[in-house]
Biotite code that builds the C-alpha atoms (Angstrom):
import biotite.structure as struc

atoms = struc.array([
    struc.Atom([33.157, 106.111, 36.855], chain_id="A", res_id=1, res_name="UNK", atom_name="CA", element="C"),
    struc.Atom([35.168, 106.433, 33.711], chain_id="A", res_id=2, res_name="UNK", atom_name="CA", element="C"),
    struc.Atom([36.030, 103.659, 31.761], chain_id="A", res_id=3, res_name="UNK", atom_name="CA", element="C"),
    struc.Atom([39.882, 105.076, 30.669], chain_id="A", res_id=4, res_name="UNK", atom_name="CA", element="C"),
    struc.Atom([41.710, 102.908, 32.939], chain_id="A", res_id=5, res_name="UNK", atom_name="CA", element="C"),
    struc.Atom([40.787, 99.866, 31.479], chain_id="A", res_id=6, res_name="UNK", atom_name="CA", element="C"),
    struc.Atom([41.355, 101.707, 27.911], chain_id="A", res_id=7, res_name="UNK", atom_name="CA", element="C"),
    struc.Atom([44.818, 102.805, 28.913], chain_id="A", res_id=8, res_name="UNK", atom_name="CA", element="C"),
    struc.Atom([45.742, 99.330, 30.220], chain_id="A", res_id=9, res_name="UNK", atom_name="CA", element="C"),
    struc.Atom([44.624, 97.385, 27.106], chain_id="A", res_id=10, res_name="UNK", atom_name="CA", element="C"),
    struc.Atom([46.411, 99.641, 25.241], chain_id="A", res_id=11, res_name="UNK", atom_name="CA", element="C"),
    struc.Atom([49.489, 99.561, 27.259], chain_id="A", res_id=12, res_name="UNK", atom_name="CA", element="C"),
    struc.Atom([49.380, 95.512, 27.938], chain_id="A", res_id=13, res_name="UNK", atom_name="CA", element="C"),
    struc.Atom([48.741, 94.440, 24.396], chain_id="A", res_id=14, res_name="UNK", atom_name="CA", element="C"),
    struc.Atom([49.703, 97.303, 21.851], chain_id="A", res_id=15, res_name="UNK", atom_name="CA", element="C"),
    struc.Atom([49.614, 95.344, 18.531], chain_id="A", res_id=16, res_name="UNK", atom_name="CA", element="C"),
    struc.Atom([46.834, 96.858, 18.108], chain_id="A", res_id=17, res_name="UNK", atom_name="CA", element="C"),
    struc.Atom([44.722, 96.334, 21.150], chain_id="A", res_id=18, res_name="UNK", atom_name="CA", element="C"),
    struc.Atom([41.477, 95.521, 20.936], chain_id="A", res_id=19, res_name="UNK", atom_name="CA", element="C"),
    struc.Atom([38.760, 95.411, 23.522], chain_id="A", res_id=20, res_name="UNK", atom_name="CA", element="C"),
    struc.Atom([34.869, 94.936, 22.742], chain_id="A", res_id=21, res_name="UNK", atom_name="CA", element="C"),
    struc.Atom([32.168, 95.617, 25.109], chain_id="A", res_id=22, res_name="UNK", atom_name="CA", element="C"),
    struc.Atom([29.105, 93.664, 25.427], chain_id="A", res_id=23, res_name="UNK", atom_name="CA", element="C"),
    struc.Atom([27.529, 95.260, 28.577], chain_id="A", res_id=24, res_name="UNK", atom_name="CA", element="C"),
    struc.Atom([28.196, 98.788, 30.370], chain_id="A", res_id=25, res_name="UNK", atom_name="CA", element="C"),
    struc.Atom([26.357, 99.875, 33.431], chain_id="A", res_id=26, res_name="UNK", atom_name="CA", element="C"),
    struc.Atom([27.499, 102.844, 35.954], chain_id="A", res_id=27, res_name="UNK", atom_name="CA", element="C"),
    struc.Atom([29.071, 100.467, 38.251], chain_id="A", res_id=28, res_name="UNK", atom_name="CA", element="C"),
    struc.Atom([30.473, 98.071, 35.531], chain_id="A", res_id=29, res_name="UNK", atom_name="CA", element="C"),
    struc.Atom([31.649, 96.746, 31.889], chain_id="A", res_id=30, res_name="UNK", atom_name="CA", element="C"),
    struc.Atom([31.824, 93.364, 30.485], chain_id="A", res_id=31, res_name="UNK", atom_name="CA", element="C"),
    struc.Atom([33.548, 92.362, 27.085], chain_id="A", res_id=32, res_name="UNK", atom_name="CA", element="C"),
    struc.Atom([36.454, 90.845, 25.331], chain_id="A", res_id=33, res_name="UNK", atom_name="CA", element="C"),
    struc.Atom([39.910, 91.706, 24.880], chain_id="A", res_id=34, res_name="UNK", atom_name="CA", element="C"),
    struc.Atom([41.634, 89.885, 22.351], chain_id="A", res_id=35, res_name="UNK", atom_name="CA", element="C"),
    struc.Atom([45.334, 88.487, 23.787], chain_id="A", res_id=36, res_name="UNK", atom_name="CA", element="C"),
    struc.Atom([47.435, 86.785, 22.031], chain_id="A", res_id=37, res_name="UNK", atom_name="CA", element="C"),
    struc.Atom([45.106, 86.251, 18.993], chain_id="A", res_id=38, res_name="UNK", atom_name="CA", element="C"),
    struc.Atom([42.863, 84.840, 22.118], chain_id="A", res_id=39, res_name="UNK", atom_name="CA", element="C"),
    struc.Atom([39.294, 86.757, 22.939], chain_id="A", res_id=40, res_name="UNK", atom_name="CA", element="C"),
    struc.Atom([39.165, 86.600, 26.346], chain_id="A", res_id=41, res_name="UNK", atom_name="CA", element="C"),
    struc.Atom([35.868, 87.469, 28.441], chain_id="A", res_id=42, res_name="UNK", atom_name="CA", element="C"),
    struc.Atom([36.587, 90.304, 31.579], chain_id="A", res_id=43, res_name="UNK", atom_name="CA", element="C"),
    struc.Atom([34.451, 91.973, 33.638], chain_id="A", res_id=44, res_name="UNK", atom_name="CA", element="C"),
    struc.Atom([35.619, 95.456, 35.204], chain_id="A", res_id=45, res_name="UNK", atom_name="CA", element="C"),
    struc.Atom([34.181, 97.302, 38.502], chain_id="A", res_id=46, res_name="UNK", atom_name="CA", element="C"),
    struc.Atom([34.543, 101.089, 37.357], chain_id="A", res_id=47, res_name="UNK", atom_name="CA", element="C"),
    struc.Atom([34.429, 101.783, 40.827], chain_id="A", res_id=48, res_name="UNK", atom_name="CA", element="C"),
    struc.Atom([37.174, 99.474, 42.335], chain_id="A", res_id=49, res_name="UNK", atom_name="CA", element="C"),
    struc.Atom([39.416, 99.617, 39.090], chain_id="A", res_id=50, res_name="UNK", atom_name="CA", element="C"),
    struc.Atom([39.127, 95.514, 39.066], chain_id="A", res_id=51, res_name="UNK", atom_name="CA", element="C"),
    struc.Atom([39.267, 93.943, 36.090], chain_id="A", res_id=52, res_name="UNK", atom_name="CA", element="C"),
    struc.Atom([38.743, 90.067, 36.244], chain_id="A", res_id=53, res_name="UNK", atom_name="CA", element="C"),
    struc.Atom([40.440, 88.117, 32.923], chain_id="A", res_id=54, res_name="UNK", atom_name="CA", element="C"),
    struc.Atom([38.324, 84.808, 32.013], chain_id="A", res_id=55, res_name="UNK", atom_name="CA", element="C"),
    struc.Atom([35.795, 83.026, 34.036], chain_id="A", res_id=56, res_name="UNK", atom_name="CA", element="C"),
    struc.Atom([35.704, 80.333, 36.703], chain_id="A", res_id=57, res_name="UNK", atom_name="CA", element="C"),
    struc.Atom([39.075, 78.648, 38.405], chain_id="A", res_id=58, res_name="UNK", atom_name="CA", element="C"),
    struc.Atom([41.166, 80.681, 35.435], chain_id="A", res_id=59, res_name="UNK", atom_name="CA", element="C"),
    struc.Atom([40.131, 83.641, 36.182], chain_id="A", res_id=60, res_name="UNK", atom_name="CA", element="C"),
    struc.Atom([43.190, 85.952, 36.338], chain_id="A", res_id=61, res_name="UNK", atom_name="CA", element="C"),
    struc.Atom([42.019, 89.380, 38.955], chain_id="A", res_id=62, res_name="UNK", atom_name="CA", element="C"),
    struc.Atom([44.253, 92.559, 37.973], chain_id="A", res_id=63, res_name="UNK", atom_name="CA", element="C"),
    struc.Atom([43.860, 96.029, 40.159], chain_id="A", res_id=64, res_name="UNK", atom_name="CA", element="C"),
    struc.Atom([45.148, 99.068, 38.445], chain_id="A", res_id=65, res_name="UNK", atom_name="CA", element="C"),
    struc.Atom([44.933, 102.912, 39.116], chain_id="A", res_id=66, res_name="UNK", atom_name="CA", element="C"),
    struc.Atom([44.009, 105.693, 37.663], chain_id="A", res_id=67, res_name="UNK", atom_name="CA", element="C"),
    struc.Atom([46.079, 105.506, 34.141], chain_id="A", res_id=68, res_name="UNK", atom_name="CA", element="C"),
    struc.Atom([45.769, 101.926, 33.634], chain_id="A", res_id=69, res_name="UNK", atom_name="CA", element="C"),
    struc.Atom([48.784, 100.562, 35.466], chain_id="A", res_id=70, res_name="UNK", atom_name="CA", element="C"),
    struc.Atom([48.828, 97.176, 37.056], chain_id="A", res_id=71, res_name="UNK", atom_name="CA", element="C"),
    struc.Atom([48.956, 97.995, 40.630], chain_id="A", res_id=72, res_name="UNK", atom_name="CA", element="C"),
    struc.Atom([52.553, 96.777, 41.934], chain_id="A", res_id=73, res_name="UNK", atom_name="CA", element="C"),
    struc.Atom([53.662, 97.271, 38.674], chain_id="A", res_id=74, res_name="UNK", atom_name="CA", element="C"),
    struc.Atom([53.727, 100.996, 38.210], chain_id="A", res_id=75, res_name="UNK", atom_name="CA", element="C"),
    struc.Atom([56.725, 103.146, 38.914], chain_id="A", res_id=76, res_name="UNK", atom_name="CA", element="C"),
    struc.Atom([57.701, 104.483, 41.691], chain_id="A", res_id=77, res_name="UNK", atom_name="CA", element="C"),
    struc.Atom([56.225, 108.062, 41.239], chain_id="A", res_id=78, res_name="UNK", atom_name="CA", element="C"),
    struc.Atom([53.097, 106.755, 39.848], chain_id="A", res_id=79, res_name="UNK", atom_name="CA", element="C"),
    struc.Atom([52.048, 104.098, 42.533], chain_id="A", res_id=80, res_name="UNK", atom_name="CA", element="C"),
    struc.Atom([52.793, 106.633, 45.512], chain_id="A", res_id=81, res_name="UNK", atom_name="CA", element="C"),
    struc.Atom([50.581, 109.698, 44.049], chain_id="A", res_id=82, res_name="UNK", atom_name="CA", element="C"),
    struc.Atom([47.111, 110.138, 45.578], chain_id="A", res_id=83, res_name="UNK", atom_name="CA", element="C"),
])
């Protein structure tokens, strides 16, 4: 599974300039940082689900986007309707 949804997203969600560091990348999975608002923050992300989960433990923030990065629920209409 490709890894350019979570690209596109980090790039889309924090342009200025987006960065995003990976520590571990298997078939089904990456782990990193992203850096947000001057704060690294640890995610992992299932390549397969297109789940990336923001932080660890009780903060943990869980985010679903599609195929070009989009926050599922946030996309646009024409985007969150194709198959």
């Amino acid at each position: 599974m490709s890894l350019k949804p979570l690209v596109m997203w980090a790039r889309d969600q924090y342009p200025e300039p987006y960065k995003l560091r990976y520590t571990q990348r298997t078939e089904t999975e990456a782990r990193g940082v992203v850096l947000i608002d001057g704060q690294w923050v640890s995610f992992i992300y299932d390549r397969e689900h297109r789940v990336i989960t923001l932080g660890e433990g009780e903060d943990a923030r869980v985010i679903r986007i599609n195929e070009w990065g989009w926050e599922q629920g946030n996309a646009p209409f024409f985007l969150s309707n194709a198959s």
